[in-house]
C-alpha positions, -999 to 999 in steps of 0.1 A, spaced: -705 -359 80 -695 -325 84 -675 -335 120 -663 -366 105 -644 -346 80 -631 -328 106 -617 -346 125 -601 -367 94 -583 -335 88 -569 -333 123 -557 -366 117 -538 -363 86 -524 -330 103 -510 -350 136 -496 -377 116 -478 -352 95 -464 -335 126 -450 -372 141 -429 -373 111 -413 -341 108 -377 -343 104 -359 -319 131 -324 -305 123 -296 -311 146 -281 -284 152 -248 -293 174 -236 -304 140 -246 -274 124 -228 -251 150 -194 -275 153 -192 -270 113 -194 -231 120 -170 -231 149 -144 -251 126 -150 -225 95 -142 -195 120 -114 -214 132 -96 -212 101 -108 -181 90 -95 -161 119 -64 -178 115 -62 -174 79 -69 -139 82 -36 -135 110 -15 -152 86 -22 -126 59 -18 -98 84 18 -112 87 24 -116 48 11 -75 46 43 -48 48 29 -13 59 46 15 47 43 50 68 38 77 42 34 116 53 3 125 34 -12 165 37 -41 165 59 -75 179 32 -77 209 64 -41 221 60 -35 254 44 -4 256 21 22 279 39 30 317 21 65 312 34 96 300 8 93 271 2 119 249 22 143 231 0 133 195 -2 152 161 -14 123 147 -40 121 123 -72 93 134 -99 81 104 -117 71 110 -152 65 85 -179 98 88 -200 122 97 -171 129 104 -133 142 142 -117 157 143 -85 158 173 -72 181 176 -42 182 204 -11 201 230 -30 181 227 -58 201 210 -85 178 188 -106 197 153 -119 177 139 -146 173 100 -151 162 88 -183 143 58 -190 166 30 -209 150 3 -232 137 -19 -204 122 13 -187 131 32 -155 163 32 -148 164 21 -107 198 10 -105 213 49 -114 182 63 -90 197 44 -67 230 56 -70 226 90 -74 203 88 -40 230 68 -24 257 98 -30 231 123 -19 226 105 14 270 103 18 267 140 8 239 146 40 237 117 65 216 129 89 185 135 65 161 108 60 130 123 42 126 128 6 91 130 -16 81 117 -45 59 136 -70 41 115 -98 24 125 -126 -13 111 -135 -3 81 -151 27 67 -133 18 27 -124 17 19 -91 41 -8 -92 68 22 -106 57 36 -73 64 13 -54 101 2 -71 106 44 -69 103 39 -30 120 8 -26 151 22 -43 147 57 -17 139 35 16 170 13 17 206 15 8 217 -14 -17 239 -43 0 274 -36 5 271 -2 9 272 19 42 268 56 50 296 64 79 297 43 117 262 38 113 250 1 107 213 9 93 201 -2 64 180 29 59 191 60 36 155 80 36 125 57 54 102 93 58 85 90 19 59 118 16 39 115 -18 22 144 -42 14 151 -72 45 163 -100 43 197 -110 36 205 -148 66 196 -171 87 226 -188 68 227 -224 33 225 -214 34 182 -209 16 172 -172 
């Protein structure tokens, strides 16, 4: 009885082996090649879409200079208006109007600091805490290129000051950050 049982077992267990089902796989691995397909060229059509800007950002090693400071073109960014601040130290401040930063007058006065000193083509800006990123990025877009129509001397580029270095504004006149 004991054997019989057995071997009843064994049985059951090979019949239930005949019918496993077995995967195919060639389908499996066509479906995967497809997906990476169109990821990888998804991915190089975004990489395309993506502008890179190159900003001179302070290495965390570097040691701030004991020299004077050298004059610099920059645009402080606070929340109710703009300064720029040009090489010989004159500061040109830009209110904010109803509808908020004023980009068009930034633009301008950049535009007649570039005539004034052509062959400059840095400037920074220095934001306070709070500044929004995409004010940032309208702050840089006004710097970077001159506005259509307009051309600085013989020279047929496009660019009044592409070298944007970023940091942090210093603490307003009255104790505001």
């Amino acid at each position: 009885m004991k054997s019989s049982t057995h071997v009843r077992r064994m049985e059951r267990h090979n019949r239930m082996r005949s019918r496993a089902v077995h995967l195919n796989l060639v389908s499996l691995i066509d479906v995967f090649a497809v997906l990476v397909f169109f990821l990888l060229l998804s991915a190089s059509l975004a990489a395309d879409r993506l502008n890179a800007l190159g900003l001179d950002l302070p290495s965390p090693d570097q040691v701030p200079s004991q020299q004077e400071p050298q004059k610099v073109l920059s645009v402080v960014i606070r929340k109710d208006l703009l300064q720029v601040t040009d090489r010989t130290g004159a500061v040109t401040p830009i209110p904010n109007d109803a509808k908020g930063y004023d980009f068009n007058r930034l633009t301008a006065t950049l535009v007649s600091i570039k005539q004034a000193q052509p062959s400059k083509d840095d400037i920074t800006l220095l934001l306070e805490a709070d500044v929004a990123y995409d004010v940032l990025v309208q702050t840089m877009d006004a710097a970077r290129s001159l506005p259509k129509g307009v051309q600085i001397g013989e020279n047929p580029s496009r660019d009044m000051f592409p070298q944007i270095s970023i940091g942090d504004a210093p603490k307003a006149a009255g104790g505001k950050s």
